[in-house]
C-alpha positions in Angstrom: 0.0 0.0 0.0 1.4 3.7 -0.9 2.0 5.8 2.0 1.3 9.6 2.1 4.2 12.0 2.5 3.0 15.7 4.3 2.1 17.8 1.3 0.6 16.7 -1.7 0.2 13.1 -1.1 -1.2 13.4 2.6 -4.4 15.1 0.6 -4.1 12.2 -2.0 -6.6 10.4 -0.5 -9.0 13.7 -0.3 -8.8 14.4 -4.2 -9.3 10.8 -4.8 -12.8 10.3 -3.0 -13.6 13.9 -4.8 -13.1 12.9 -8.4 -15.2 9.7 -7.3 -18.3 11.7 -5.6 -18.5 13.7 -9.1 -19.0 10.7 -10.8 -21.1 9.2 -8.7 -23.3 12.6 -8.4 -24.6 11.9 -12.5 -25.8 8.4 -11.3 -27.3 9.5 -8.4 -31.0 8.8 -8.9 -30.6 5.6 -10.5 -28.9 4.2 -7.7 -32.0 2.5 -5.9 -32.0 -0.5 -8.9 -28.6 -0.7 -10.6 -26.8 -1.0 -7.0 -28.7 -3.9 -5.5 -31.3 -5.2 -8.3 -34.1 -4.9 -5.8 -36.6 -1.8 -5.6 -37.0 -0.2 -2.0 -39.3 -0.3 0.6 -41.1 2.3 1.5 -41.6 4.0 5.0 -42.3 6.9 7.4 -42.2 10.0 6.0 -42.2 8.7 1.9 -44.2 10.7 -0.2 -45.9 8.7 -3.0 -47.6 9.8 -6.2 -50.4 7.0 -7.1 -51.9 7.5 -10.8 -54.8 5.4 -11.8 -54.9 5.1 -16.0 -58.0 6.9 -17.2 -59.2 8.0 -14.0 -57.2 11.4 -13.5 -60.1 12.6 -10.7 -58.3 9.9 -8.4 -54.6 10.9 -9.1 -52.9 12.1 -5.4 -50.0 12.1 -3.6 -49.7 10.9 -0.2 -47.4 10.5 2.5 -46.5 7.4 4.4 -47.3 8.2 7.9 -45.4 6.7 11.0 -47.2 3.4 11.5 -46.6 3.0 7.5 -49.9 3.7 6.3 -51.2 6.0 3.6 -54.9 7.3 3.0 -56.2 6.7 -0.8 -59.3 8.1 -2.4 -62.7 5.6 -2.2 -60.3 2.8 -0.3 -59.0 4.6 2.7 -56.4 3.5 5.3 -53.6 1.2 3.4 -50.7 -0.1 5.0 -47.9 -0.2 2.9 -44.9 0.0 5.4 -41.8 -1.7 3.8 -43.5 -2.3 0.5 -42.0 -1.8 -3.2 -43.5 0.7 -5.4 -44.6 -1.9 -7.4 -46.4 -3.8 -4.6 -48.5 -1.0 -3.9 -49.8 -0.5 -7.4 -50.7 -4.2 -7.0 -52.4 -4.1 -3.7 -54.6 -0.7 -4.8 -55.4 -2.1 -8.0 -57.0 -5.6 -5.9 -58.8 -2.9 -3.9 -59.9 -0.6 -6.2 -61.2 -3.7 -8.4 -63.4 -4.3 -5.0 -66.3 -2.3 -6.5 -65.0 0.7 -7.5 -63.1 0.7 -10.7 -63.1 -1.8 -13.5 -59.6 -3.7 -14.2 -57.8 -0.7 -13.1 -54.1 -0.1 -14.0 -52.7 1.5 -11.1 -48.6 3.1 -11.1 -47.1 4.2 -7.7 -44.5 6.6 -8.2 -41.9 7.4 -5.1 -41.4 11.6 -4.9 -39.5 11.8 -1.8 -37.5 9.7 0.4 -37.4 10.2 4.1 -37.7 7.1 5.9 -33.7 5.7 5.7 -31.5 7.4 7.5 -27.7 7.1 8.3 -25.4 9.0 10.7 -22.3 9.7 9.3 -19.2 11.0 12.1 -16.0 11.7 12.5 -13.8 12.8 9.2 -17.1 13.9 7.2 -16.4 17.1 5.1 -20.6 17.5 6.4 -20.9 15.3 9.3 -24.5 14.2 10.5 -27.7 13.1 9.3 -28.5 11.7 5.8 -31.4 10.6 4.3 -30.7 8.0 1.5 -32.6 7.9 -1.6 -34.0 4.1 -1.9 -31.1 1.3 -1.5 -28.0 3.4 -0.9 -24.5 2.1 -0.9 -21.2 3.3 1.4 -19.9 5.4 -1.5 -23.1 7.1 -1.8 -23.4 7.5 1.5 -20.1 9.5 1.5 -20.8 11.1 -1.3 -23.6 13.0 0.0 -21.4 13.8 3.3 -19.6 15.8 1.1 -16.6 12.8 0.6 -13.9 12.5 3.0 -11.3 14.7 4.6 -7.3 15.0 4.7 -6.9 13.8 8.0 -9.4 10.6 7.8 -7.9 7.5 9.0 -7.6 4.5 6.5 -10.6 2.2 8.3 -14.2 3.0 8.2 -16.5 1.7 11.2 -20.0 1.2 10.2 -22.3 0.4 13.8 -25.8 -1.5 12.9 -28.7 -2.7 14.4 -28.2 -6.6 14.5 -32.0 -6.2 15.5 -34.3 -3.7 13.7 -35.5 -1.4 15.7 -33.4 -2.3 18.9 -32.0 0.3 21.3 -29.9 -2.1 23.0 -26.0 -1.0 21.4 -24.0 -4.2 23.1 -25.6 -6.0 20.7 -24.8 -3.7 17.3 -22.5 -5.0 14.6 -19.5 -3.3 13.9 -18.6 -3.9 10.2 -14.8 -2.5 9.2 -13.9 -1.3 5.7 -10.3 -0.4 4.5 -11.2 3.0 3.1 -8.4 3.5 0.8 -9.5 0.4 -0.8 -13.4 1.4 -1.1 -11.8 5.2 -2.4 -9.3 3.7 -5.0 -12.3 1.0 -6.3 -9.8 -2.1 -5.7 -12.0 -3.9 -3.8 -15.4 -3.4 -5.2 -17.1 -5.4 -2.2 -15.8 -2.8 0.4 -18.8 -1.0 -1.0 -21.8 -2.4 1.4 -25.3 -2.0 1.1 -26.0 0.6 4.0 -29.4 0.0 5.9 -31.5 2.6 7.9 -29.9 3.6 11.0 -26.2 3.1 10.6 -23.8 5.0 12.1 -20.8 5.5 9.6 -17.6 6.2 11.6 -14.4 7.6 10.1 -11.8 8.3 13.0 -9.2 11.1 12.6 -5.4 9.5 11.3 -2.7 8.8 14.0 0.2 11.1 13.4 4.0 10.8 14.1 6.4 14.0 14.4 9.8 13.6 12.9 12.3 16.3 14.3 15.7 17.1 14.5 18.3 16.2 11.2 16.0 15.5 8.7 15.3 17.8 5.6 11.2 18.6 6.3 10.8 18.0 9.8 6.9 17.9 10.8 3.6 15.7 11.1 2.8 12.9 9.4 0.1 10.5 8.9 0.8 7.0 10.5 0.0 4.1 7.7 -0.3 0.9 8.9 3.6 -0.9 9.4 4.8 2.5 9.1 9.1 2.3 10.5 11.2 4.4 11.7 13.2 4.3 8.9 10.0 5.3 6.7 8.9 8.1 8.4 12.5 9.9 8.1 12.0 9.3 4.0 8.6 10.9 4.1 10.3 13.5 6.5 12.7 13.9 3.6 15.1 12.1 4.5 18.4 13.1 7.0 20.8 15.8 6.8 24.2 15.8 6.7 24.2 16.2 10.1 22.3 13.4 11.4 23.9 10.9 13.3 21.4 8.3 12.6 22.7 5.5 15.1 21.4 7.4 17.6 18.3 8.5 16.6 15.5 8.4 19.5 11.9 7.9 19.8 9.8 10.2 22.1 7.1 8.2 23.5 3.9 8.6 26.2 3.6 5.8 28.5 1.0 6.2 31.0 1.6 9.7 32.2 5.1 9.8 31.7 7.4 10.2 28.8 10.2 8.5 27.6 13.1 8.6 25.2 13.7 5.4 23.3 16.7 4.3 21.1 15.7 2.5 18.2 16.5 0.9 14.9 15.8 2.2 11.3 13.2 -0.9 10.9 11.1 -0.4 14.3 7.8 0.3 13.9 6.5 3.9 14.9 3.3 4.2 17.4 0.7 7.2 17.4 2.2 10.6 18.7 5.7 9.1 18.7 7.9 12.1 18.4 11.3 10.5 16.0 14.6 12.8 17.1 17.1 12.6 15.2 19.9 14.4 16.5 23.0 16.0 15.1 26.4 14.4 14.8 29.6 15.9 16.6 32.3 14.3 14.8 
């Protein structure tokens, strides 16, 4: 896996998910079939436009309500609650065949989605509430967040229910993605299906500070199996004044910190502080 050095390849990963969210903005609405094959269900707060051929009088739109019921013209009360568009024209034209209209064609149309919602956290350009448009997949998910930013870590945390509707959160699922796999499109199944009321979770990168005799001392993202050794390249490498032998690590233990000596091939820990100080001789 490519690392990230400070300046333009720390925001590689940034202007990656953007190129990707423009893309993904044309296809937006067709989203609901093409990503899973399956129509969605409709809930609380969907509005619905129900058009019956030849009788224009009985045209309406209506809106789910919050025990998933909708109120039609000569039937009433329907409940449609989880329901594909296509079921519901099916089930008003059985009831509207009941003594009211002869072999009617009915068409349910879906105007506005409001019943699936995520949560999206952490390293969000807009962090917070989202309200998917029918079946909705990670990528567009983050897409309409606004895509990720600079400092995002490389694993996403998605919490779900492992019971619908359950409050209980010792029992939610915790699915991790590798997000620079899901960004770059190399692993095409990092892109789950996202149900209502996921919590998508992208914590903020570790970083390690590289001072002393390098070239571009500073901050910079820790990668997983990032050394010692590579984080004075992405530091831009020593000076001629290094003495590299007895380059130190700065590191919190408990409340205390300590200097460590270590070798070119150690591996580096969040906030380690790499000193490499200058030769005498």
């Amino acid at each position: 896996m490519q690392r990230f050095n400070s300046h333009a390849g720390l925001h590689r990963l940034f202007e990656m998910s953007t190129r990707i969210f423009a893309c993904l903005a044309a296809l937006i609405f067709f989203l609901p079939i093409l990503s899973h094959g399956v129509e969605y269900g409709v809930g609380d707060g969907d509005l619905l436009r129900i058009t019956i051929y030849n009788n224009p009088d009985l045209t309406s739109e209506v809106r789910v309500s919050g025990e998933g019921k909708i109120t039609v013209p000569l039937i009433g009360e329907v409940l449609v609650n989880e329901m594909t568009a296509t079921e519901i024209g099916k089930k008003l034209a059985v009831l509207f065949a009941n003594g009211y209209i002869k072999k009617p064609q009915v068409s349910v149309f879906i105007i506005e989605y409001k019943s699936k919602k995520v949560t999206t956290l952490g390293e969000f350009v807009k962090p917070g509430l989202i309200e998917m448009r029918g079946n909705s997949t990670l990528m567009e998910v983050i897409s309409n967040a606004g895509g990720i930013t600079a400092n995002a870590g490389e694993t996403l945390f998605i919490q779900r229910n492992s019971v619908k509707g359950s409050e209980n959160r010792k029992d939610d699922i915790i699915i991790s993605i590798d997000l620079i796999k899901l960004l770059e499109g190399t692993d095409m199944s990092a892109n789950v299906p996202v149900l209502d009321g996921d919590s998508i979770y992208v914590p903020k990168a570790a970083f390690v500070y590289v001072s002393g005799e390098v070239k571009a001392p500073g901050a910079y993202k820790l990668t997983k199996g990032l050394t010692v050794l590579r984080s004075i390249t992405l530091a831009g490498g020593l000076t001629i004044k290094a003495n590299q032998d007895k380059t130190e690590i700065v590191r919190k233990i408990g409340n205390t910190e300590k200097s460590i000596r270590v070798k070119m091939e150690d591996q580096v820990m969040p906030d380690d502080i790499i000193v490499v100080p200058e030769s005498f001789f």
